[in-house]
C-alpha positions as CSV (number, residue, x, y, z in Angstrom):
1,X,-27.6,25.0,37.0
2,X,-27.9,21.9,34.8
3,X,-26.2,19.2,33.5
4,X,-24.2,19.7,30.5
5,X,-23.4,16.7,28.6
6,X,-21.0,16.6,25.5
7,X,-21.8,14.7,22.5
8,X,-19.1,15.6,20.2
9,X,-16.0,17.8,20.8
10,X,-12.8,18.4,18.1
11,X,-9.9,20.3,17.9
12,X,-7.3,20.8,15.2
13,X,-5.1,22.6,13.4
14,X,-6.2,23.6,10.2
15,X,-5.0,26.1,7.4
16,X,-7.7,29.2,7.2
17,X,-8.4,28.0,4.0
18,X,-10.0,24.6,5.3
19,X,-11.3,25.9,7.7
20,X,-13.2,28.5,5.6
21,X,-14.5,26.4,3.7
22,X,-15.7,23.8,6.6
23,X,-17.5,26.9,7.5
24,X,-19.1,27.3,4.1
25,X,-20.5,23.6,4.3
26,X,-21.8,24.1,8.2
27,X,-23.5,27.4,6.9
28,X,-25.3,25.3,4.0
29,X,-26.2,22.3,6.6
30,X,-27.7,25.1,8.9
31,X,-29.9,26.4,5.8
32,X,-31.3,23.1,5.2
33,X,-32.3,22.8,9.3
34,X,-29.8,19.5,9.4
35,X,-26.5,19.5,10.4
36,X,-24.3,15.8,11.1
37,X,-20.7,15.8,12.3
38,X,-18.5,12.8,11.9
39,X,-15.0,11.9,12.7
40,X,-14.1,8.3,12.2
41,X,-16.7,6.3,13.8
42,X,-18.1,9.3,15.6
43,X,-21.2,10.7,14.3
44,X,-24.3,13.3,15.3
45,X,-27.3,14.7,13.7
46,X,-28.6,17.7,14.8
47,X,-32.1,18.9,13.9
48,X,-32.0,22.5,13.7
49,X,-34.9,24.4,14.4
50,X,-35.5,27.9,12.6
51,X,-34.6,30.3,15.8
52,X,-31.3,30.1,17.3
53,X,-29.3,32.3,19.4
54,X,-25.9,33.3,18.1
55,X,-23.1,34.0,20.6
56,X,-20.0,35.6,19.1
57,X,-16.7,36.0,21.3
58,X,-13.3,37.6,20.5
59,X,-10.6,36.8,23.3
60,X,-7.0,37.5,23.8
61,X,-5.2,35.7,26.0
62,X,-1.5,36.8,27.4
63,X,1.1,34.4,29.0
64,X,4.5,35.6,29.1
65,X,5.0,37.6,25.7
66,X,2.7,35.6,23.7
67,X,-0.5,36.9,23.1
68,X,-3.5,33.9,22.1
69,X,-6.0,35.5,20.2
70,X,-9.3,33.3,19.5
71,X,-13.2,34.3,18.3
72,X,-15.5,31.9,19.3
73,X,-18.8,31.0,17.8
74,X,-21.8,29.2,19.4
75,X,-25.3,28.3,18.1
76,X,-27.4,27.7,20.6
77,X,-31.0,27.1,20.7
78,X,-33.5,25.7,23.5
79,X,-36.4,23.3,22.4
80,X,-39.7,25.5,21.8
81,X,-37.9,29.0,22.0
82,X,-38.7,31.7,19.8
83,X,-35.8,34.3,19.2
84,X,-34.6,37.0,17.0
85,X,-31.4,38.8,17.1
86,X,-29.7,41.6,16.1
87,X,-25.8,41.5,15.2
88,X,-24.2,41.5,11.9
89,X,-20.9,41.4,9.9
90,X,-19.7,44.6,9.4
């Protein structure tokens, strides 16, 4: 296995509403093959190529009485792959 190596990592508490529209932005960054994150001085630019692999994942996660619940998105992509997939929202 390889070495992974994180370039940028967040999380925070957001109303759904903010965090729908965040979405909204990242889906039009991906359209344009460019996506850059910033938070305070942090910043990354990603060159997107035109293939990706999308991995989806719905969890629930039980300690005590509390049940977490969380649905995971990744983009993915290796330099020089060529992909298509085949999931959709229903």
């Amino acid at each position: 296995m390889g070495k992974e190596t994180v370039f940028f990592k967040t999380e925070e508490r957001k109303a759904l509403a903010d965090v729908v529209d965040f979405l909204y932005q990242l889906a039009d960054r991906l359209a344009q093959n460019e996506v850059t994150l910033q938070q305070g001085s942090d910043k990354l630019k990603l060159s997107i190529p035109k293939h990706v692999v999308l991995e989806l994942k719905v969890q629930e996660e039980i300690t005590g009485s509390i049940a977490k619940h969380s649905l995971e998105l990744d983009i993915e992509w290796t330099e020089g792959d060529q992909g298509a997939g085949g999931v959709r929202l229903g």
